[in-house]
C-alpha positions in Angstrom: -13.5 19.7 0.8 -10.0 19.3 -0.2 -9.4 16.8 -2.8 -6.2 14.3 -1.6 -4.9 12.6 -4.9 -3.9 8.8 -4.0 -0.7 7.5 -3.4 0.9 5.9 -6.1 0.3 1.9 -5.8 2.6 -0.8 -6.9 0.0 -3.3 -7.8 -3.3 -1.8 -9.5 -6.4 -4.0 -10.4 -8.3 -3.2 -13.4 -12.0 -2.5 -12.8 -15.0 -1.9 -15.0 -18.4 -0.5 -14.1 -21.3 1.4 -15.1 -23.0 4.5 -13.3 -25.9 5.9 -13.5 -25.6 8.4 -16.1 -26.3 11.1 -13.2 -23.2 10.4 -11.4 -21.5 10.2 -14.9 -22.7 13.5 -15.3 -21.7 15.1 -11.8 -18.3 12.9 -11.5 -17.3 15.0 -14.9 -18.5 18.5 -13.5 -16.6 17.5 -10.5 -13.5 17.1 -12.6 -14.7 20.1 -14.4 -14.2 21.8 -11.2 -11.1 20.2 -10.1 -9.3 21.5 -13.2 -10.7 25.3 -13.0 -9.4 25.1 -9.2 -5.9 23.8 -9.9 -5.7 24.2 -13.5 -4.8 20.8 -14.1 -7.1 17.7 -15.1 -8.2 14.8 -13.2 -8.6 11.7 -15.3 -12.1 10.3 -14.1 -10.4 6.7 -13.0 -8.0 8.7 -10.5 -11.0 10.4 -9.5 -12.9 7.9 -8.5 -10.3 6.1 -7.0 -9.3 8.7 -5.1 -13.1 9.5 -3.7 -13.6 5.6 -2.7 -10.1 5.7 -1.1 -11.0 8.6 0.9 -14.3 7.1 2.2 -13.1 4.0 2.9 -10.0 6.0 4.9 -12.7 8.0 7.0 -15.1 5.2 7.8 -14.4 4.1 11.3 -15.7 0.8 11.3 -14.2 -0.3 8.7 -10.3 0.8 10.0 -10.6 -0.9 13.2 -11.8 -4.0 11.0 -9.1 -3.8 8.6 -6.2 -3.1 11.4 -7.6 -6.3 13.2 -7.8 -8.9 10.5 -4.9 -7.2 8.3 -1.9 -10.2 8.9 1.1 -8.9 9.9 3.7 -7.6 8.3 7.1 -9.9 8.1 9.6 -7.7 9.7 13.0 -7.8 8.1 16.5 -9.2 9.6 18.8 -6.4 11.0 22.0 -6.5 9.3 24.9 -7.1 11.3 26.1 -10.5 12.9 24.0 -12.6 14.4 22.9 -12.0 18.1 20.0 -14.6 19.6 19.3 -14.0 23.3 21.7 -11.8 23.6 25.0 -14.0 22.5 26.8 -13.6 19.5 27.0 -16.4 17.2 29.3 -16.7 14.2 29.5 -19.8 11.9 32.7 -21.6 11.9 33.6 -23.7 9.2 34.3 -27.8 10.5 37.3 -29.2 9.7 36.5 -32.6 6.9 36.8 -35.7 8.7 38.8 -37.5 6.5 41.3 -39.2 8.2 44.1 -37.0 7.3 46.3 -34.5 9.2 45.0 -31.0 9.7 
């Protein structure tokens, strides 16, 4: 199975747990593999990340769930002037009321 590293994010959490000293064990000999395949290490934390990522990615259930409750996303204001319904509207400055000539 080919081994996806994740995308790089903009906002990581820190997380701490413990494993069973088993999956210790095989998570290292699976990085021990990694790096005689490529020839380049695998720090455990991307690793692990990358495994959950990957399982979470291909879980079905979960995607649909996630696309349905995920709020959307604000979309952002073309550039340009200023077109609602179809009519171009451009600010005008008013003229100061105060009494005066123009």
């Amino acid at each position: 199975m080919p081994l996806r590293l994740p995308h790089v994010a903009v906002t990581t959490v820190a997380v701490t747990c413990k494993f069973d000293a088993d999956l210790h064990a095989d998570l290292e000999a699976y990085a021990a593999m990694f790096e005689a395949e490529r020839g380049k290490p695998i720090p455990l934390p991307t690793l692990i990340a990358t495994i959950v990522q990957d399982y979470l990615q291909h879980d079905p259930d979960f995607m649909r769930e996630r696309r349905q409750t995920a709020a959307p996303r604000a979309r952002p204001k073309p550039a340009g002037p200023d077109r609602r319904n179809g009519v171009l509207h451009i600010a005008v400055p008013h003229a100061q009321e105060d009494g005066g000539a123009p």
